[in-house]
C-alpha positions in Angstrom: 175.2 52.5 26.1 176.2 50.2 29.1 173.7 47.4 29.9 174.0 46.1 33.6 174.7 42.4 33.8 171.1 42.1 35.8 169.6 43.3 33.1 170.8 41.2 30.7 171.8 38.6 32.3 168.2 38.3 33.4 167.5 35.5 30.8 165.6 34.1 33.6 163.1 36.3 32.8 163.3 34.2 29.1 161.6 31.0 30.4 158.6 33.3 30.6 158.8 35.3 27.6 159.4 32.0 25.3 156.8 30.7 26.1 154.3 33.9 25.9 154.2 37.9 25.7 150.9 37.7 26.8 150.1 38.5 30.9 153.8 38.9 31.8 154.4 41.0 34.9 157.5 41.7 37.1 157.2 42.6 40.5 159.5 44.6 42.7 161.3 41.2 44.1 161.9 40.2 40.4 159.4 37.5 40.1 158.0 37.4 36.4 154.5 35.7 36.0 154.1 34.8 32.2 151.9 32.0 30.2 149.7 29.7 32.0 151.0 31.3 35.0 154.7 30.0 35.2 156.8 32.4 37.6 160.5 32.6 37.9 162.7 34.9 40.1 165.3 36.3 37.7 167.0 38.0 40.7 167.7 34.9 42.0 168.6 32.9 39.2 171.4 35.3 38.4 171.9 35.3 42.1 172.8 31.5 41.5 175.4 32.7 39.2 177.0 36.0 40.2 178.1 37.7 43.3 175.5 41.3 44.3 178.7 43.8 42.9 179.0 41.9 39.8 175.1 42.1 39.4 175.7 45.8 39.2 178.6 45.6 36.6 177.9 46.4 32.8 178.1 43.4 30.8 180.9 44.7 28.7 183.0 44.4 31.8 183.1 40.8 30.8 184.8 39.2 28.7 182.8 37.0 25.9 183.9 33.9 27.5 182.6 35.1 31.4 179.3 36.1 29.4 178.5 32.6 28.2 179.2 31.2 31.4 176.9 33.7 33.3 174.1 33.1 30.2 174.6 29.5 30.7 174.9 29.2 34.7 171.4 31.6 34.7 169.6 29.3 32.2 169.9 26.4 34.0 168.9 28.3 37.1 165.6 29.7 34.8 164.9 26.1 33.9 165.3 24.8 37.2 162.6 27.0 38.9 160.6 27.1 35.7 160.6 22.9 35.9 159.1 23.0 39.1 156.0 24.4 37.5 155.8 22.2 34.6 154.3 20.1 32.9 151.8 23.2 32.2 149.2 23.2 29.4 149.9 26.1 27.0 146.9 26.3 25.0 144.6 24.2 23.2 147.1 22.0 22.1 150.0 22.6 23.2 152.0 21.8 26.4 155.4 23.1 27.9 156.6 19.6 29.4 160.5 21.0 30.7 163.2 23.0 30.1 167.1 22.0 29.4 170.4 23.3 28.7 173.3 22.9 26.9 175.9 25.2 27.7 174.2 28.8 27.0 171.4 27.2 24.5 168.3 27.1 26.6 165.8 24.5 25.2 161.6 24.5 25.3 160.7 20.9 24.8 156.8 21.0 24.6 154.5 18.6 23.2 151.7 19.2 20.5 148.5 16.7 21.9 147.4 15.4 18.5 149.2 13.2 16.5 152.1 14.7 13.6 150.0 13.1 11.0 146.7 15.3 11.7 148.5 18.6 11.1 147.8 20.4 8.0 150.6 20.7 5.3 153.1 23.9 6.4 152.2 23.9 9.5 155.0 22.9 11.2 157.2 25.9 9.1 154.9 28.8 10.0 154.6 27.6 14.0 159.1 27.9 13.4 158.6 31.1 11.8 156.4 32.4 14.7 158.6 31.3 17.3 161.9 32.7 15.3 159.6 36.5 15.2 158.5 35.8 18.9 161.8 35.4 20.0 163.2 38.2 17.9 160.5 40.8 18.9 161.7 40.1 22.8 164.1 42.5 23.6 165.3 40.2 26.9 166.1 37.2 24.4 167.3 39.8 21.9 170.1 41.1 24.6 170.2 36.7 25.6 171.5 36.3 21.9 174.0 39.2 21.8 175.4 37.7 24.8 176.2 34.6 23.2 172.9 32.6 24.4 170.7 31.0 22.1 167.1 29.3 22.4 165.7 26.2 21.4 162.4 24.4 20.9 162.0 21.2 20.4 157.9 20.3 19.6 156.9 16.3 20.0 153.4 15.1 18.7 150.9 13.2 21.6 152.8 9.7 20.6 156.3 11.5 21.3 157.2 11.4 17.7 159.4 14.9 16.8 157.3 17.1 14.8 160.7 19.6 14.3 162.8 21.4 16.6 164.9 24.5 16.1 167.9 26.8 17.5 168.1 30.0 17.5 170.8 32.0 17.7 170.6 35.6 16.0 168.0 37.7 15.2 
C-alpha cells in the first residue's frame, strides 16, 4: 500500500501528538489543535517544503535521501509554528518550553518545575518508557520514523539542570 507524501509527510501534525493524544482535532484546512491547545497547520508546513503535485505523490516515489530532506524541511516548519505558541504549561508539572531540529530528529525540550533532586527514585526511566510507548502507539510518528525521522525529548528540572533526554528512532 502507497502512502501519499501529505500523509506522511505530515509530521507537522507530530508537534501535537508528542506532546499529547488527548483533545487532538484536525480540521478540514489541516489545522491540528492538540495539548494545552497548541495548533499547527500541517498543510502548510509541508507546503514550506514541497510543491502541490509532489504533495499528491506516494512517498515511495522518493528516494530515501529526498525523504529525509522533506521530514527534516517539515519539522522545522512544525517547530516553527508550534514555537510561536510556546512556552505552554503541559500539566501540573511540566512545561513544553520549544521545539528544535537537527536534520530530520525533531526535539521536545520541556522543563519539569520542581527540582531533579525531589523526584522519586525510577522516575525519570518510566516518564522515557512512557514517551518511547506514546510515540510508538502514534501511527503519524510511527510513518515519521519509517521515513527516516526520529524524535527527541530532552526534560530539564526548574533550576535547568538535565534530568535525561532521549532519541527515538524505531519503534
Amino acid at each position: 500500500m502507497k502512502t501519499r507524501i501529505l500523509f506522511a509527510a505530515g509530521v507537522a501534525l507530530l508537534a501535537l501528538a508528542a506532546c499529547s493524544r488527548r483533545d487532538e482535532t484536525t480540521n478540514r484546512t489541516g489545522v491540528t489543535t492538540g495539548a494545552a491547545g497548541l495548533q499547527v497547520n500541517s498543510v502548510g508546513a509541508a507546503g514550506d517544503c514541497m510543491s502541490p503535485s509532489d504533495m499528491n505523490r506516494p512517498a515511495e516515489d522518493f528516494t530515501p535521501e529526498q525523504r529525509v530532506q522533506l521530514v527534516s524541511c517539515i519539522n522545522a516548519a512544525a517547530a516553527r509554528q508550534v514555537n510561536a505558541q510556546l512556552p505552554r504549561q503541559m500539566d501540573e508539572v511540566t512545561r513544553l518550553d520549544r521545539l528544535t531540529t537537527e536534520g530530520p530528529l525533531l526535539i521536545y525540550n520541556a522543563t519539569i518545575l520542581r527540582p531533579a533532586s525531589s523526584l522519586s527514585p525510577g522516575t525519570v526511566q518510566q516518564v522515557a518508557e512512557r514517551t518511547r510507548t506514546m510515540v510508538c502507539a502514534q501511527p503519524q510518528m510511527r510513518e515519521t520514523i519509517r521515513l527516516g525521522g526520529a524524535y527527541g525529548y530532552r526534560w530539564v528540572d526548574n533550576q535547568g539542570v538535565l534530568i535525561n533526554e532521549i532519541r527515538i528512532d524505531a519503534c
